[in-house]
C-alpha positions as CSV (number, residue, x, y, z in Angstrom):
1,X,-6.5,27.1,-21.4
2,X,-7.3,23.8,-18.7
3,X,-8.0,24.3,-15.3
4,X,-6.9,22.0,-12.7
5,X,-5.7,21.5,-9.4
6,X,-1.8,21.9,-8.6
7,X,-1.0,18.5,-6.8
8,X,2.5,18.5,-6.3
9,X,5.4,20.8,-6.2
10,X,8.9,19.4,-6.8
11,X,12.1,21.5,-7.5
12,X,9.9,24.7,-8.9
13,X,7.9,22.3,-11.3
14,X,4.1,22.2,-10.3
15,X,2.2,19.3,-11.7
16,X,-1.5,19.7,-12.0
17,X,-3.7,17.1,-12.7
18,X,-7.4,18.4,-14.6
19,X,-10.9,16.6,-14.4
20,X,-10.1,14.3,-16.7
21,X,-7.5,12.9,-14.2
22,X,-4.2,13.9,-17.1
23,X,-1.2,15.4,-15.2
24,X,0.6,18.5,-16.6
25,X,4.4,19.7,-15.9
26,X,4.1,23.3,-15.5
27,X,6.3,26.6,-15.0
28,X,5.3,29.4,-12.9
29,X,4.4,32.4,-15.4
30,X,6.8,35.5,-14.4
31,X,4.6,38.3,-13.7
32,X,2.9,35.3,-11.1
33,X,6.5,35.7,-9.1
34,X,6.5,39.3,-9.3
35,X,3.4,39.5,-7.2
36,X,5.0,37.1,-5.0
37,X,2.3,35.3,-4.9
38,X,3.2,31.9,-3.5
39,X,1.6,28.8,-5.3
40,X,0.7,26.1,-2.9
41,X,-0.2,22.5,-3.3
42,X,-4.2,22.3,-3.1
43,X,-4.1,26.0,-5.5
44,X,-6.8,25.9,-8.6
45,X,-5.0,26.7,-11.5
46,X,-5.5,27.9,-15.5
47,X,-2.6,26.3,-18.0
48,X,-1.8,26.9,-21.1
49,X,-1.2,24.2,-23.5
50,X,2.6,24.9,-23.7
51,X,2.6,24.2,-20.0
52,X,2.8,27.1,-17.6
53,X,0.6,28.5,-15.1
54,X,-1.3,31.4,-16.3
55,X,-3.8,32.6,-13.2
56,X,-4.3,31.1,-10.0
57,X,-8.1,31.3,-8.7
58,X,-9.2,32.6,-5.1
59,X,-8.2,30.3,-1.9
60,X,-11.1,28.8,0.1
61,X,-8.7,28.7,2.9
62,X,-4.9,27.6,3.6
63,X,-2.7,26.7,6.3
64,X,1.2,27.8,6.7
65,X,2.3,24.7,8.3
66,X,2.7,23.0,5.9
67,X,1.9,25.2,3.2
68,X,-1.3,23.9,1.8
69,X,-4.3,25.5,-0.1
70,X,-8.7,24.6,-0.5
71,X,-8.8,22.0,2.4
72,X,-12.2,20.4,2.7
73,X,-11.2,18.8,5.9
74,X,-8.5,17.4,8.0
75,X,-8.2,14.1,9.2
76,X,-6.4,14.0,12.9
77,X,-4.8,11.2,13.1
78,X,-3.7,10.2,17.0
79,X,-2.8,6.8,18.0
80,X,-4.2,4.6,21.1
81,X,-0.8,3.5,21.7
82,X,2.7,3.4,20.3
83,X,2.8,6.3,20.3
84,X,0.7,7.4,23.3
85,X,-2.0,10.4,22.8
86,X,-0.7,13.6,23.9
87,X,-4.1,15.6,24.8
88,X,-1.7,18.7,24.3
89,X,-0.4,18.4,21.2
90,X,-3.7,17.1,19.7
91,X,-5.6,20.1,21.4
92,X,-2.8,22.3,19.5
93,X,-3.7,20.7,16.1
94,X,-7.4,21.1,16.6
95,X,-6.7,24.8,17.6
96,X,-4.5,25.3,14.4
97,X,-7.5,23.5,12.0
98,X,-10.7,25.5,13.6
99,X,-8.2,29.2,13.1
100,X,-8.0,28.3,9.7
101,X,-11.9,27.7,9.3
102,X,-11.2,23.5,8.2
103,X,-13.3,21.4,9.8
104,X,-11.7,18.4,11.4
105,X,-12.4,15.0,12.1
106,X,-10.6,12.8,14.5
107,X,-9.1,9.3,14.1
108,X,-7.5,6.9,17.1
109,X,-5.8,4.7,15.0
110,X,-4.2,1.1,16.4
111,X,-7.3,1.1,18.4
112,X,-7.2,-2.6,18.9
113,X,-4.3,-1.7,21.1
114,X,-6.5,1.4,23.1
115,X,-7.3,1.4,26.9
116,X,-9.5,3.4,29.3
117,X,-7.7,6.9,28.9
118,X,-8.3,6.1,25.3
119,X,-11.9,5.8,25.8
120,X,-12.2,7.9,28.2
121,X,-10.3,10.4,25.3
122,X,-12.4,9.6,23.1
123,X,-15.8,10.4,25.1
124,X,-14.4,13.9,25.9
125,X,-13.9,14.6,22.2
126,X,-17.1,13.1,21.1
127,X,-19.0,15.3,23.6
128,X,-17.5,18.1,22.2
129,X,-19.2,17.7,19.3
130,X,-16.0,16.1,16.8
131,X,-16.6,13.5,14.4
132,X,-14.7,10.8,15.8
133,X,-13.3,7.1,14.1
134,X,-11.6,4.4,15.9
135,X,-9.6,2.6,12.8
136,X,-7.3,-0.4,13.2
137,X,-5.0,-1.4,10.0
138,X,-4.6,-4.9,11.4
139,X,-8.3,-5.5,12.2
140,X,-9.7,-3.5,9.7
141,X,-11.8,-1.5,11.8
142,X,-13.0,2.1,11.2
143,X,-11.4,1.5,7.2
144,X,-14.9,1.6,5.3
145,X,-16.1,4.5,7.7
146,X,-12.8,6.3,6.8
147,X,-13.4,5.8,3.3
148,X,-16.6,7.1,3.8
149,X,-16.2,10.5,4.9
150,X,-12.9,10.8,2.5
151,X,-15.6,10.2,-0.4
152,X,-16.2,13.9,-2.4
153,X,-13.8,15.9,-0.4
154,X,-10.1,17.2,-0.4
155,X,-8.7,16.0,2.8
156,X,-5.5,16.6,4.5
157,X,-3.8,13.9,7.2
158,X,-2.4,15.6,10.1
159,X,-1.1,14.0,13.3
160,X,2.3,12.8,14.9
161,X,4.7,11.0,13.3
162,X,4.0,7.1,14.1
163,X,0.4,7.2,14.2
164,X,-0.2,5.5,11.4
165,X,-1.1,8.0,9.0
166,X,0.4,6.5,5.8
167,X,-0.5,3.0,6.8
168,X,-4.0,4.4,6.9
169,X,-4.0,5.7,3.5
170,X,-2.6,2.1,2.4
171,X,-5.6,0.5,3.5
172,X,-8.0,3.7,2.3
173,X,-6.2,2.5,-1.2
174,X,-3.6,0.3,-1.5
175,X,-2.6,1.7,-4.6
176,X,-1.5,4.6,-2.8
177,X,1.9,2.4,-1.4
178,X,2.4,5.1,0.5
179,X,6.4,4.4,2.7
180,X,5.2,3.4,6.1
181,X,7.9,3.6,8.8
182,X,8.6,1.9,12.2
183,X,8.0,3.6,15.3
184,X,11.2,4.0,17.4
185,X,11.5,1.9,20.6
186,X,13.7,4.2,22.3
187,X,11.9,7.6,21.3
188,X,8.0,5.7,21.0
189,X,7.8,8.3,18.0
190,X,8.0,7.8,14.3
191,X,10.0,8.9,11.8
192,X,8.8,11.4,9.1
193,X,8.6,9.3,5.9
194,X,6.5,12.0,4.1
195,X,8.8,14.7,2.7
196,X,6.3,16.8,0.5
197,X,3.0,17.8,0.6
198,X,1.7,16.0,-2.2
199,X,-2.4,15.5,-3.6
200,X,-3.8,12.0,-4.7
201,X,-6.8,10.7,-6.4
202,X,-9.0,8.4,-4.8
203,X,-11.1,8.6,-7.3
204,X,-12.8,11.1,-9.7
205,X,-13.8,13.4,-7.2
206,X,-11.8,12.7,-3.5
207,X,-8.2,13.6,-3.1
208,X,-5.7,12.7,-0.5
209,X,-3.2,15.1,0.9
210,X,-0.4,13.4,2.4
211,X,1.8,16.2,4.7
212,X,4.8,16.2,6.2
213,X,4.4,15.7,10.2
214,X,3.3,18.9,12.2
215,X,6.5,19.2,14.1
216,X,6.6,23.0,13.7
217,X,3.5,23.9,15.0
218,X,2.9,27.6,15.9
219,X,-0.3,30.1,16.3
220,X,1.5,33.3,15.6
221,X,-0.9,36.2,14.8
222,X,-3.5,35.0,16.7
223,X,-5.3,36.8,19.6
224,X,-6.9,35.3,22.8
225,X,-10.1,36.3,21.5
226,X,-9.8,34.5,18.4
227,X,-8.3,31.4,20.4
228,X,-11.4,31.3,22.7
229,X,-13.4,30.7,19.7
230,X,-11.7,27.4,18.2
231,X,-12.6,25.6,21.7
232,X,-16.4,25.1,20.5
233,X,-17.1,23.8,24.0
234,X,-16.5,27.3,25.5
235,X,-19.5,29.0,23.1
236,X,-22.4,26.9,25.1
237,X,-21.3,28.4,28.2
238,X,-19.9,32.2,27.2
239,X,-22.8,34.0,27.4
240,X,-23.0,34.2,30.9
241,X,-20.0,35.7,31.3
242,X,-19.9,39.0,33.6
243,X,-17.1,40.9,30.9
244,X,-17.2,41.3,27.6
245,X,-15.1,39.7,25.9
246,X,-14.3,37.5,28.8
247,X,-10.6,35.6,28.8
248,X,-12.0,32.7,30.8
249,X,-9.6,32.6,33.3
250,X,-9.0,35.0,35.7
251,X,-12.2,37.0,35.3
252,X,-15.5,36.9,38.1
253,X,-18.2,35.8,37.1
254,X,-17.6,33.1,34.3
255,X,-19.8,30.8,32.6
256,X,-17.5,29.0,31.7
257,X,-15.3,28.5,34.6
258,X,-18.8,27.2,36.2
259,X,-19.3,24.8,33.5
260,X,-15.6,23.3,34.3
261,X,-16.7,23.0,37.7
262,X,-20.0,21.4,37.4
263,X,-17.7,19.1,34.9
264,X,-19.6,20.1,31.0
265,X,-16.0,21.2,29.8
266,X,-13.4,18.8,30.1
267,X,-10.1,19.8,32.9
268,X,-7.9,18.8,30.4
269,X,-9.1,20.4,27.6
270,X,-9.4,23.5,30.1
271,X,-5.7,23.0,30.6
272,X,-4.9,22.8,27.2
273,X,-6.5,26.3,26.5
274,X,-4.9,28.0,29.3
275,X,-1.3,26.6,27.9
276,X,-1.9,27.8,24.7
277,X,-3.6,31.4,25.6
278,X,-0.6,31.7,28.3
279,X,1.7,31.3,25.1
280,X,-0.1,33.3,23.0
281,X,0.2,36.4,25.7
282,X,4.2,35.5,26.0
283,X,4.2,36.2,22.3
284,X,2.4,39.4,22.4
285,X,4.5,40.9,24.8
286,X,7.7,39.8,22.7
């Protein structure tokens, strides 16, 4: 029996690669199906010698979209430009990573093309309390930093399609060759060219997950409460609040509505929260 970690599923074939960096074709064993227990890319697994997966060890963490397992951390990936940051969507991605209980870290890629906002974007997120990298793939910049933190961990990309995610990866490695792909004049988005969550080594002990784009994102099951706590802004400023929990929005008396307007939490962040919670109320009453 090998342990390893399943880094790619294709056509109901898992292939795990073990310590000693050999990959493996495996089967799913049957009474594994029976428990419907659904094996995801990122899973720790036991093989037998013939090939098929025997016992699946206990998740660190996972996230449904996409459908990966034992995150370390995920890299954000936004671009300065081409496509333009959209504080929204980001803020929904952040959201979606802290619920999960991965820590993120965020990169503005093409930053040799940024601007003020961009800056400006970048000081909000910084403040915050985010790691935060400012990488260029045709200056080089923010590559050896990027490497840096990759070093020792399992990390996910996540981030719009366009932003330079695989092209980032290419200069990480450029053994990876990952398929970059142009971004669309008409649409300023990219197209998807990763179709499968899929794990690579970057060396002995750091892996690369490459995901499909988050184009599906969602925050079903979770309450305003919880939502509250994946702004990490809002918990320097909570515990002045008159009610208990406290929404942050409508409510007297709020620490944190005093903290917008002596300007220690960021409007648009602010924004971004009330979007979300406001959809998150939609879906409970559905």
């Amino acid at each position: 029996m090998k342990q390893g970690v399943v880094i790619k599923n294709v056509n109901g074939y898992f292939y795990v690669q073990t310590p000693s960096g050999d990959v493996h074709e495996c089967k799913v064993r049957g009474r594994l199906k029976k428990e419907r227990y659904s094996l995801l890319v990122g899973d720790t697994v036991s093989i037998t010698n013939d090939g098929w997966i025997d016992s699946i060890e206990e998740r660190r963490n996972s996230l449904r979209r996409p459908a990966i397992a034992n995150i370390d951390q995920v890299i954000v990936v936004v671009a300065a430009r081409e496509p333009d940051i959209h504080p929204l969507l980001l803020d929904r991605l952040l959201v979606m990573i802290h619920h999960s209980h991965i820590p993120p870290i965020l990169v503005i890629n093409k930053y040799d093309l940024h601007t003020e906002d961009t800056v400006k974007l970048k000081s909000i997120y910084e403040n915050i309390g985010y790691t935060v990298l400012c990488t260029s793939t045709y200056t080089g910049e923010g590559i050896d930093e990027l490497r840096y933190v990759l070093h020792g961990k399992i990390s996910a990309f996540a981030g719009p399609s366009g932003v330079g995610k695989s092209s980032l990866l290419n200069a990480v490695d450029p053994n990876f060759a990952f398929q970059t792909g142009a971004v669309s004049d008409k649409i300023k988005r990219g197209r998807h060219t990763t179709r499968h969550a899929s794990l690579y080594s970057l060396d002995e002990s750091s892996f690369i997950m490459d995901t499909p784009g988050f184009s599906a994102l969602d925050h079903t099951g979770m309450t305003v409460e919880e939502l509250v706590h994946t702004f990490p802004e809002f918990g320097d400023h909570d515990r002045g609040c008159k009610f208990s929990p406290c929404s942050h929005s409508h409510e007297p008396i709020c620490s944190v509505k005093e903290a917008l307007a002596g300007g220690q939490i960021s409007e648009q962040r602010y924004q971004s929260y009330l979007t979300i919670k406001s959809e998150l109320e939609d879906q409970r009453r559905r």
